[in-house]
PLY file of the C-alpha trace (Angstrom):
ply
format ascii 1.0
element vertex 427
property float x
property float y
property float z
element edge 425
property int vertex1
property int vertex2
end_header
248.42 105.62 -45.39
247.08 108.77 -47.79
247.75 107.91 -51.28
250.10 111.40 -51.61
252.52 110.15 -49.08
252.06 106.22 -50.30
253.09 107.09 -54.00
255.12 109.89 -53.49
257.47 107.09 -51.90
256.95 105.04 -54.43
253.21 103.57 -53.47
253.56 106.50 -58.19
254.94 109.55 -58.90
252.06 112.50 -59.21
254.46 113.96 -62.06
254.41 111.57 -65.27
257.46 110.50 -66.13
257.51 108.94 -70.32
259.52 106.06 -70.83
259.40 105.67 -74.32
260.89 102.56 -75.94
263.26 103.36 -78.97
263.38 99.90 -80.26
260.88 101.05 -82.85
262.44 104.37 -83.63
264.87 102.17 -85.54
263.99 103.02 -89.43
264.03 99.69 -91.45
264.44 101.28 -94.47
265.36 97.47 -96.50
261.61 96.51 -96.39
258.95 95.42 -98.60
256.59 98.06 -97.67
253.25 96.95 -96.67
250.88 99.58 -98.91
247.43 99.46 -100.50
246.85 100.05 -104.16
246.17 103.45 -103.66
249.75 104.21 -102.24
252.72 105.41 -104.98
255.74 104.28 -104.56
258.44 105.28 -106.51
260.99 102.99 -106.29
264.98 102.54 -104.72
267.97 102.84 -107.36
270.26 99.43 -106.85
273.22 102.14 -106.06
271.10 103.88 -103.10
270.05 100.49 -101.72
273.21 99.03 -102.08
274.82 102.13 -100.04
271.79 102.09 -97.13
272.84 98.40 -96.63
276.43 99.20 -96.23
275.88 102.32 -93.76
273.25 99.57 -91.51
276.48 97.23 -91.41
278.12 100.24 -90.15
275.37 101.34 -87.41
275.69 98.01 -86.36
278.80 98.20 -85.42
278.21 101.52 -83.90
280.21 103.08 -86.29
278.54 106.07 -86.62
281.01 109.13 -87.92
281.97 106.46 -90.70
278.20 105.87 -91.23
277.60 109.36 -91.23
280.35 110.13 -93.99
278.82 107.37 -96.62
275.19 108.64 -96.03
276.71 112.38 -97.16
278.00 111.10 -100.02
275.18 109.19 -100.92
273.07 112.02 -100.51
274.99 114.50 -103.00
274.21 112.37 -105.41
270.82 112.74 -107.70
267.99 111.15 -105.25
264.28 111.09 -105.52
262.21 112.31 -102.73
261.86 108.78 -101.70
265.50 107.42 -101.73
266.30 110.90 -99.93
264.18 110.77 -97.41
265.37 107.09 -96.34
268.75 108.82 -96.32
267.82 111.53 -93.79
265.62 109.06 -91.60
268.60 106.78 -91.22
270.60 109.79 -90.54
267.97 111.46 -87.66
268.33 107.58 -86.37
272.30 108.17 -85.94
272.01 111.26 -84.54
269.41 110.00 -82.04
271.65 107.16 -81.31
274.46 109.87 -80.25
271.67 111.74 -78.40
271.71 114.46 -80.15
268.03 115.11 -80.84
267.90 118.29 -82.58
269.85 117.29 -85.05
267.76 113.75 -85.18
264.49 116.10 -84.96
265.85 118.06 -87.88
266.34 115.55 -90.03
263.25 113.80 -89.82
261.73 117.10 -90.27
263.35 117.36 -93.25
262.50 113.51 -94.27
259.02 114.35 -94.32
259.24 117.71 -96.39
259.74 114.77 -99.60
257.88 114.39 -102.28
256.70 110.93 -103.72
256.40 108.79 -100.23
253.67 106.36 -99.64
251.50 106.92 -96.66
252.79 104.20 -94.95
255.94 105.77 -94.68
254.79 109.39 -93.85
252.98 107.85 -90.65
255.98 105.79 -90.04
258.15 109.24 -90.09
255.52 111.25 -87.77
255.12 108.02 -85.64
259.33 108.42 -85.06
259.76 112.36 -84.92
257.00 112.53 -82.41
258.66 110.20 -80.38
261.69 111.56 -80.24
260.19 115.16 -79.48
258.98 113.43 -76.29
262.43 112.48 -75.38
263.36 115.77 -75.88
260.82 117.09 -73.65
259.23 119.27 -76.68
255.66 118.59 -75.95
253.95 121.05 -77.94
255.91 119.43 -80.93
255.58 116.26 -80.40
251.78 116.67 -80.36
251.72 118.62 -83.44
253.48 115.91 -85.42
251.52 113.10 -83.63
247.92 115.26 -84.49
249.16 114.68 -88.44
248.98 110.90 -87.89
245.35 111.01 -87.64
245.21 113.23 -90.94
242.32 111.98 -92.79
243.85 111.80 -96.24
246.61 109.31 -94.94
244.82 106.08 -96.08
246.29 103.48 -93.77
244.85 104.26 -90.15
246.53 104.48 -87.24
248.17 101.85 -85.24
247.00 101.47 -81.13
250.51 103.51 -80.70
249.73 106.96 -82.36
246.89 107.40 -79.82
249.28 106.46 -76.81
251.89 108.95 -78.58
249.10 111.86 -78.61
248.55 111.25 -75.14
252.28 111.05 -73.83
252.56 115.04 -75.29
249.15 115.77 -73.77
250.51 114.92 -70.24
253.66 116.20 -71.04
251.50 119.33 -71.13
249.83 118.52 -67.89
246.87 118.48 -70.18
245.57 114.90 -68.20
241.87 115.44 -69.49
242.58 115.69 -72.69
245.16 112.84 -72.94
241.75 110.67 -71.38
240.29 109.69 -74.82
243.71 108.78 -77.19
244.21 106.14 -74.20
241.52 104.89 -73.57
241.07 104.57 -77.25
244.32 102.52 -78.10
243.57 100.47 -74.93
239.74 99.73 -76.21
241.02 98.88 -79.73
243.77 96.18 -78.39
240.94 94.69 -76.32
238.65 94.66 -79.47
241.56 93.21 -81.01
241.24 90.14 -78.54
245.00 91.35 -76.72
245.61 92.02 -73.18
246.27 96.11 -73.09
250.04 96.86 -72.75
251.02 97.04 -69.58
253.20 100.64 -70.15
249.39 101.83 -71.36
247.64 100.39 -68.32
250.18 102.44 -65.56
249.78 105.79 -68.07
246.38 105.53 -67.72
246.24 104.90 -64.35
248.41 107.72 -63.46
246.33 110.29 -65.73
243.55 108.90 -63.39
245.73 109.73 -60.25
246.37 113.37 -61.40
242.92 113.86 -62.43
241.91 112.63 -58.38
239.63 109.86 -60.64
240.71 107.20 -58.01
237.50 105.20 -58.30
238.49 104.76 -61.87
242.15 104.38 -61.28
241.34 101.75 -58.89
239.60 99.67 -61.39
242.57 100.16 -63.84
245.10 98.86 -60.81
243.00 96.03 -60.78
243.51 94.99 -64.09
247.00 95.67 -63.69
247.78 93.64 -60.78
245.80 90.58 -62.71
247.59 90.63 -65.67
250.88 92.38 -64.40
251.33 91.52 -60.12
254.29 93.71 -59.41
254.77 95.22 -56.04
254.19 98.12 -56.67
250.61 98.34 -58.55
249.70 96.67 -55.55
250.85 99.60 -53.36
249.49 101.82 -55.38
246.36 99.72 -55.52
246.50 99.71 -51.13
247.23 103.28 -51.52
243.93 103.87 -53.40
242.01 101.78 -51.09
242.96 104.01 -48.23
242.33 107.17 -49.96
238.56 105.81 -50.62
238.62 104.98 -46.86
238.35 100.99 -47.72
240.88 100.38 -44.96
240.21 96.84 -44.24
240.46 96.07 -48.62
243.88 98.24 -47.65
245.35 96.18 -45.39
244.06 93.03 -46.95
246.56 93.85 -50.10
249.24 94.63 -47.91
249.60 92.03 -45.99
249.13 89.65 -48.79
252.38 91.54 -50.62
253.72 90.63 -47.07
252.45 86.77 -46.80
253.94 86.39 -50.66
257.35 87.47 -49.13
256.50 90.33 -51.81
257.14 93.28 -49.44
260.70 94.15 -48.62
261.45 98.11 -48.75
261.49 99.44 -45.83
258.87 102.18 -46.40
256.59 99.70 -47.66
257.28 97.34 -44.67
256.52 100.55 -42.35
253.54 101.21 -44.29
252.15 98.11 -43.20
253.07 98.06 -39.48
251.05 101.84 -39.40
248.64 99.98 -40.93
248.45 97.07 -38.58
248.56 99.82 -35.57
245.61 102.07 -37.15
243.19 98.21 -37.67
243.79 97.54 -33.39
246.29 95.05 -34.30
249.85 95.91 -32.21
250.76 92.55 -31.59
250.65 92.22 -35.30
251.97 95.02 -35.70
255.05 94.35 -33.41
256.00 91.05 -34.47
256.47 92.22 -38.12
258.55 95.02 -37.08
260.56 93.20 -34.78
261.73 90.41 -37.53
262.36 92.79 -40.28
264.51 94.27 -38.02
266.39 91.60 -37.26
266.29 90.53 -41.00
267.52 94.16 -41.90
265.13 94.63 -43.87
263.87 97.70 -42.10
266.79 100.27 -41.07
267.67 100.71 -36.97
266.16 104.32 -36.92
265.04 106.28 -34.09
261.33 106.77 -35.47
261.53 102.99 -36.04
262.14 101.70 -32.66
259.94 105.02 -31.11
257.20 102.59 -33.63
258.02 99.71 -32.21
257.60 101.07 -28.54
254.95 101.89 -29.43
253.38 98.30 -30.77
254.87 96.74 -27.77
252.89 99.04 -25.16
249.90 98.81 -26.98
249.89 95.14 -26.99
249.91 95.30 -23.54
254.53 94.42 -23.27
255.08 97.67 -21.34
257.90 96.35 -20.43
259.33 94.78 -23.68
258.61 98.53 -25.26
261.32 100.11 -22.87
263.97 98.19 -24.80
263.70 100.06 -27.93
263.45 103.46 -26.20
266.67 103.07 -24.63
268.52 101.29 -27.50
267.35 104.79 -29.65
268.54 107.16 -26.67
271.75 105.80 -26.38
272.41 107.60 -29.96
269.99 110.56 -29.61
270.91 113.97 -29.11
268.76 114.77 -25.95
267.31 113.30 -23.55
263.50 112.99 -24.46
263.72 109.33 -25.30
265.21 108.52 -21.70
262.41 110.15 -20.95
259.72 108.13 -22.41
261.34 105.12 -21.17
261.57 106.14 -17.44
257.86 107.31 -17.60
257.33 104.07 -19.04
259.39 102.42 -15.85
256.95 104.14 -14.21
254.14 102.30 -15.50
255.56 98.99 -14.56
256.42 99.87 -11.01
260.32 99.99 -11.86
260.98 102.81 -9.76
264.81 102.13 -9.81
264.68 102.13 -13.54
262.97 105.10 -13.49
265.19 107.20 -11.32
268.25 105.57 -13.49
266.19 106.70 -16.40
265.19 110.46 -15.16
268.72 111.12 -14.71
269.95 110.00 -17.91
267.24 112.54 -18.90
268.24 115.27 -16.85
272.53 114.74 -17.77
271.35 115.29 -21.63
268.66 117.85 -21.60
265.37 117.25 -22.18
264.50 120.59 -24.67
260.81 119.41 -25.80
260.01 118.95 -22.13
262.15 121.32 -19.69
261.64 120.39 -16.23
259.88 116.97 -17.43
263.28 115.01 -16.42
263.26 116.25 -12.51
259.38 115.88 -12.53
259.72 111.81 -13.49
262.36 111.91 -10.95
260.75 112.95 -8.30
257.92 110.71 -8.82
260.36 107.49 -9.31
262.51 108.70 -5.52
258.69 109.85 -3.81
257.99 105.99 -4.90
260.63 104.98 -2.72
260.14 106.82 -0.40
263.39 109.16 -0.44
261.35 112.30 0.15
264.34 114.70 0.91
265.87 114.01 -2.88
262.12 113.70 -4.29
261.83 117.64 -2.75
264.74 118.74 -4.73
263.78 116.92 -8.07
260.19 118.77 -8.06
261.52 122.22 -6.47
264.16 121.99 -10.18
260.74 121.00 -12.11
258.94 123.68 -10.73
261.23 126.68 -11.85
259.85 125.52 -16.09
256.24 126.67 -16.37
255.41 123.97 -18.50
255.79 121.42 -15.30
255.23 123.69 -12.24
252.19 123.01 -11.24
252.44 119.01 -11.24
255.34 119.89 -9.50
253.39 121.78 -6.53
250.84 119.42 -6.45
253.89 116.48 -5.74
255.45 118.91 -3.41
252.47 118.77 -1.49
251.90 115.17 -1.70
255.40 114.53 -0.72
255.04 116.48 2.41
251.60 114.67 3.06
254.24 111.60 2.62
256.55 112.93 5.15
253.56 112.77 7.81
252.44 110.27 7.11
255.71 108.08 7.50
256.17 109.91 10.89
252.83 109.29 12.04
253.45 105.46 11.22
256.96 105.55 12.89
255.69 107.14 16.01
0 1
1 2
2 3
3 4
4 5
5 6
6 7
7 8
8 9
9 10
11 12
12 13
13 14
14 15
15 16
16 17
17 18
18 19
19 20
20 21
21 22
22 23
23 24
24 25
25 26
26 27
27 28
28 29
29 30
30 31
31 32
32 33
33 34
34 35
35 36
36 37
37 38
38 39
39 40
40 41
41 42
42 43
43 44
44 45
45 46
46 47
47 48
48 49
49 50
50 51
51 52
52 53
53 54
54 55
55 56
56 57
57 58
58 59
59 60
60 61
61 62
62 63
63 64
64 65
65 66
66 67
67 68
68 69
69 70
70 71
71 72
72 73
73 74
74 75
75 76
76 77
77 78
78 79
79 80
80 81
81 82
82 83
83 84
84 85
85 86
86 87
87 88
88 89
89 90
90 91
91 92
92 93
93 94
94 95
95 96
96 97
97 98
98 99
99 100
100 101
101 102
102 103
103 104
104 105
105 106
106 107
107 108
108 109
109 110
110 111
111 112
112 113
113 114
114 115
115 116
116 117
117 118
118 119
119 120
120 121
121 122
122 123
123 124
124 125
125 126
126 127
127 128
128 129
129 130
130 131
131 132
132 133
133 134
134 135
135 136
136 137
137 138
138 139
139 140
140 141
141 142
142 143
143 144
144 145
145 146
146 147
147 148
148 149
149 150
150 151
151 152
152 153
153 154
154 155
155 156
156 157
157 158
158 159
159 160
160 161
161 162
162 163
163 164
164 165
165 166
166 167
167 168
168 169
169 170
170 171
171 172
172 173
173 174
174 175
175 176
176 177
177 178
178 179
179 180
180 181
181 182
182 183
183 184
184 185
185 186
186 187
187 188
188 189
189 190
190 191
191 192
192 193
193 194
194 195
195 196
196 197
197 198
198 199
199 200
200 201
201 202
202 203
203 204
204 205
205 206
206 207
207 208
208 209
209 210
210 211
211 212
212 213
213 214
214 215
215 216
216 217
217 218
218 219
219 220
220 221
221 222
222 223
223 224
224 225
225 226
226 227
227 228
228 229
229 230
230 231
231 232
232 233
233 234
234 235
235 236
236 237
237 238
238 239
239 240
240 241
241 242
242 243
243 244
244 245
245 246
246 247
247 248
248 249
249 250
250 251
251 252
252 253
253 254
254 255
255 256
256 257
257 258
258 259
259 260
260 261
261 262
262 263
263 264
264 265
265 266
266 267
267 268
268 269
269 270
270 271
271 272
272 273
273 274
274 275
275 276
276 277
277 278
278 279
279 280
280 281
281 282
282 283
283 284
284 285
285 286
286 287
287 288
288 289
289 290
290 291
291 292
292 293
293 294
294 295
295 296
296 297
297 298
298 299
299 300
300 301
301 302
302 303
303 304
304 305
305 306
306 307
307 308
308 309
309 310
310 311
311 312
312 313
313 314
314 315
315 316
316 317
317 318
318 319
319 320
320 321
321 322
322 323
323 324
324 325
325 326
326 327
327 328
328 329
329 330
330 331
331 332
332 333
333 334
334 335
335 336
336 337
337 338
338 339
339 340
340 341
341 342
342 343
343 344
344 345
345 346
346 347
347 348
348 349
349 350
350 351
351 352
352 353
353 354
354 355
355 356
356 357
357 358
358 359
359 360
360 361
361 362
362 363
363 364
364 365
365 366
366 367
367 368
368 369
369 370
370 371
371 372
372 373
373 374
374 375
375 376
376 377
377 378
378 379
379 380
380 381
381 382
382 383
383 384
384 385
385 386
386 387
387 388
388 389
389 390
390 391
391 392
392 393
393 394
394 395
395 396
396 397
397 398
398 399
399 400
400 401
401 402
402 403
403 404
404 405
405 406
406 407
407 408
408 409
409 410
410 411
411 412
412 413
413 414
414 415
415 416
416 417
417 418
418 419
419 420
420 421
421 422
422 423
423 424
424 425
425 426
């Protein structure tokens, strides 16, 4: 199971995708605002505070042309920079609710172009903008704004968040290296901080690790975020990994608990594991879990599913068990190649009656991967029973396709060796 193939199905996703959670992009502009003594505030009018209160009531509602329309009239009125830019946050915050995020963009642009606002709500502005930049899929912009966060003559330093915003635009950039040290700073200062790093943080960083082919390192990262966050799929990705190092047996050991914890139900997952089973020497294993998710549905009735489980069967030594599957698959199969498996397969287990049957199924539907392969299988299953006269035929048709002629001479001649020796016994 190569990691590519394992995440790419969703063991991740080699392309980031940002999932950014708006909860915070709501501006709570009725706060006491936590500053130091350095910060200058200057201070909301009763009328302005009074009229943001009544346009929330209205956003609560989801009212938002009618909350528009008051916060227009509010702001033709004589504002300070501060009152104004609350009035142009909240109104970036509608727009972005109507996803319309140039307009939102715009706005907050414009929030932060105010005079007289306290640092705390500068960051708070950047902290939003740049967010919403990232839903807009403007990279480059969203890391410009987030860079002014870390501006050394804002007093109040930056929250955890600001370094996971910086990297979001860095990968949004494909620029994985460089979105390395904002993560694994905001991770280090939560853990310094005595938390447990976000989980959201934990799968970004792991991922950067993934594009960067650090899998050591994003191994250790999985780790942490199976211990603290077990969902199926860090634990596929963390298999995944495992296999890419070559730690096969650590592989399968993850996988199969996923499968013991009844935590491994889609079917690519479930399919991962039977390969898995088949590539440690373990068919019977690998059979048995194939065959109940089948009958669970848990794993579709496809034709490269039951060709797998053929394939379990015979190497667990059920030859005759793995026909079953073959022919189930034929019967809705194009050609004839799977009735061809199976009657070599009849072969194996001395069925030469269901080989014949088998070989002529073969032969009605065309056997395009093997021409000639049909007849030859034939022959063998009539030579078997001794029906040398048809057995002729069936290798004189498999001798006219190159790819079979010359097993086919070699069975003519051991067919007419046959012959004598019959007489020779009869006489």
């Amino acid at each position: 199971m190569k990691i590519k193939a394992a995440i790419e199905n969703g063991f991740a996703s080699r392309r980031i995708r940002h999932g950014v959670c708006f909860a915070s992009l709501c501006i709570v502009v009725i706060a006491t605002i936590d500053v130091t003594a350095r910060e200058i505030v200057t201070g909301m009018s009763k009328h302005v505070y009074e009229g943001i209160s009544a346009v929330q009531l209205l956003i609560d509602e989801e009212n938002y042309p009618a909350a528009l329309t008051s916060l227009n009239t509010l702001g033709d009125g004589r504002l300070n920079g501060y009152e104004r830019s609350h009035v142009l946050s909240l109104t970036g915050y509608i727009y972005f609710q109507q996803n319309l995020l140039e307009q939102a963009i715009a706005q907050y642009r414009e929030a932060l172009t105010q005079t007289g606002l306290p640092d705390s709500q500068i960051r708070n502005l950047l902290n939003t903008v740049s967010q919403v930049c990232l839903v807009a899929g403007d990279y480059v912009e969203a890391e410009k704004f987030a860079q002014q966060m870390f501006d050394p003559a804002l007093i109040i330093p930056p929250p955890s968040q600001s370094y996971i915003i910086l990297a979001q635009s860095y990968i949004g950039q494909e620029r994985f290296m460089d979105a390395l040290e904002p993560l694994q700073t905001a991770i280090g200062q939560h853990r310094e901080a005595g938390h447990i790093p976000r989980e959201n943080w934990l799968a970004i960083l792991s991922s950067v690790y993934y594009s960067l082919e650090k899998y050591e390192e994003m191994r250790d990262v999985l780790y942490e975020l199976v211990s603290q966050y077990p969902r199926e799929q860090y634990l596929i990705n963390l298999a995944a990994i495992h296999g890419q190092l070559g730690e096969t047996d650590r592989q399968l050991a993850v996988v199969e608990s996923l499968l013991d914890d009844h935590r491994l139900s889609q079917h690519h997952h479930l399919l991962n594991l039977v390969n898995l089973l088949l590539a440690h020497g373990r068919p019977y294993k690998a059979a048995t879990v194939l065959s109940e998710k089948l009958d669970s549905g848990e794993i579709k009735h496809e034709e490269r599913v039951l060709e797998l489980l053929s394939q379990a069967l015979y190497q667990a030594g059920e030859e005759r068990q793995a026909i079953t599957p073959l022919e189930i698959a034929a019967r809705e199969n194009e050609d004839g190649h799977l009735y061809l498996r199976a009657a070599r397969l009849y072969l194996d287990t001395y069925d030469y009656t269901g080989a014949e049957q088998a070989a002529r199924l073969a032969i009605a539907m065309g056997t395009p991967r093997d021409p000639g392969g049909g007849d030859l299988i034939l022959g063998m299953a009539l030579t078997r029973q001794e029906r040398f006269k048809e057995a002729r035929r069936a290798f004189q048709q498999a001798e006219k396709h190159e790819r079979n002629a010359k097993w086919a001479r070699q069975w003519l001649k051991f067919v007419s060796n046959e012959q004598r020796r019959v007489v020779a016994l009869g006489t």
